[in-house]
N, C-alpha and C positions, 0 to 999 in steps of 0.2 A: 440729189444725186446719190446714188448705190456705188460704194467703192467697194473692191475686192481686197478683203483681207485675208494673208496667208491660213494654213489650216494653225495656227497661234495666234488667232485673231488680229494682227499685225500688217502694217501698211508700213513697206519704205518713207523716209520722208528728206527728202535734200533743203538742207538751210543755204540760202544766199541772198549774198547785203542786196537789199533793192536798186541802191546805186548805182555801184559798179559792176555787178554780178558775178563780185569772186563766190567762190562755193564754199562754205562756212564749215558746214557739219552733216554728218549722215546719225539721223538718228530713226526710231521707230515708236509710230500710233497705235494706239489700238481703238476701238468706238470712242470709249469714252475720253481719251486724251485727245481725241481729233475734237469734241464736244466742246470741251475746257477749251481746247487754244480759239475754236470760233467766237466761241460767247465772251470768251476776258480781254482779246485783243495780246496776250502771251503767249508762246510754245510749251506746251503741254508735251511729254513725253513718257513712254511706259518704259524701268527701264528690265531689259529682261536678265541681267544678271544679280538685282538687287527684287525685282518682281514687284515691283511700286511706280506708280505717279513720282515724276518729278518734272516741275516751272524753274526752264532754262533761267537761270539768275537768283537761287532764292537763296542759294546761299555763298555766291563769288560774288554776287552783285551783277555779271553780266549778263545783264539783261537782252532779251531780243524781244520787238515788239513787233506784232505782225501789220503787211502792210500790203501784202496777197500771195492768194492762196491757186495755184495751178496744180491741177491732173493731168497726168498720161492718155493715151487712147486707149489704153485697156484701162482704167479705172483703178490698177494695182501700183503707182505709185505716186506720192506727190510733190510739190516745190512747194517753199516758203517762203517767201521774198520778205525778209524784215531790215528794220534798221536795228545794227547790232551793237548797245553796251559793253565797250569792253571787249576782253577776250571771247573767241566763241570756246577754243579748246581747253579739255582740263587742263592743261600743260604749262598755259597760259599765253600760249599763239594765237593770232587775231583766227585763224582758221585753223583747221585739227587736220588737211592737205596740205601742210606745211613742206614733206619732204618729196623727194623726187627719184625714182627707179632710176637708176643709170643703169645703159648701157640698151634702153631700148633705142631701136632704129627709129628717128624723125626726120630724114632727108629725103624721103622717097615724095616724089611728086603725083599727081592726077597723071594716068597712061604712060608710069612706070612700072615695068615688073620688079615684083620683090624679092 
């Protein structure tokens, strides 16, 4: 499979527990950390503020270990479905979508107008 990576060689990538399929973390591939996380059974990540590889877990201990791998229909983004060690966020919340926008509108129904 050919994925699309942005012009930074970079692929979205969505972490979620295989379980229960809360969404864990949003992090970004580039070739070779899509490589690394196939071949080790670990999440490989590029990170673009520090410009390095880094294996979710190597140094908090939480671990994520992969357990499948889904694509989009354009080939420009992917899911991770792992079982998750520990926290996924740096902060040290099982998920890094811990908090919640208030004040957007959720009551509107199907063949409501907004």
């Amino acid at each position: 499979m050919e994925f699309k990576f942005d012009d930074n060689g970079l692929i979205p990538v969505i972490i979620q527990d295989w379980e229960n399929r809360e969404v864990l973390m949003l992090a970004y591939m580039n070739g070779e950390s899509l490589r690394r996380t196939l071949e080790s059974g670990r999440t490989w990540f590029w990170s673009r503020s520090r410009q390095e590889f880094w294996c979710k877990g190597e140094t908090s201990g939480h671990r994520q270990y992969v357990r499948e791998v889904r694509y989009d229909c354009d080939a420009d983004a992917l899911v991770i479905k792992v079982l998750q060690i520990g926290a996924a966020c740096h902060t040290g919340e099982r998920s890094c979508f811990y908090r919640e926008v208030d004040g957007a509108r959720t009551d509107l129904e199907p063949g409501e107008e907004g």
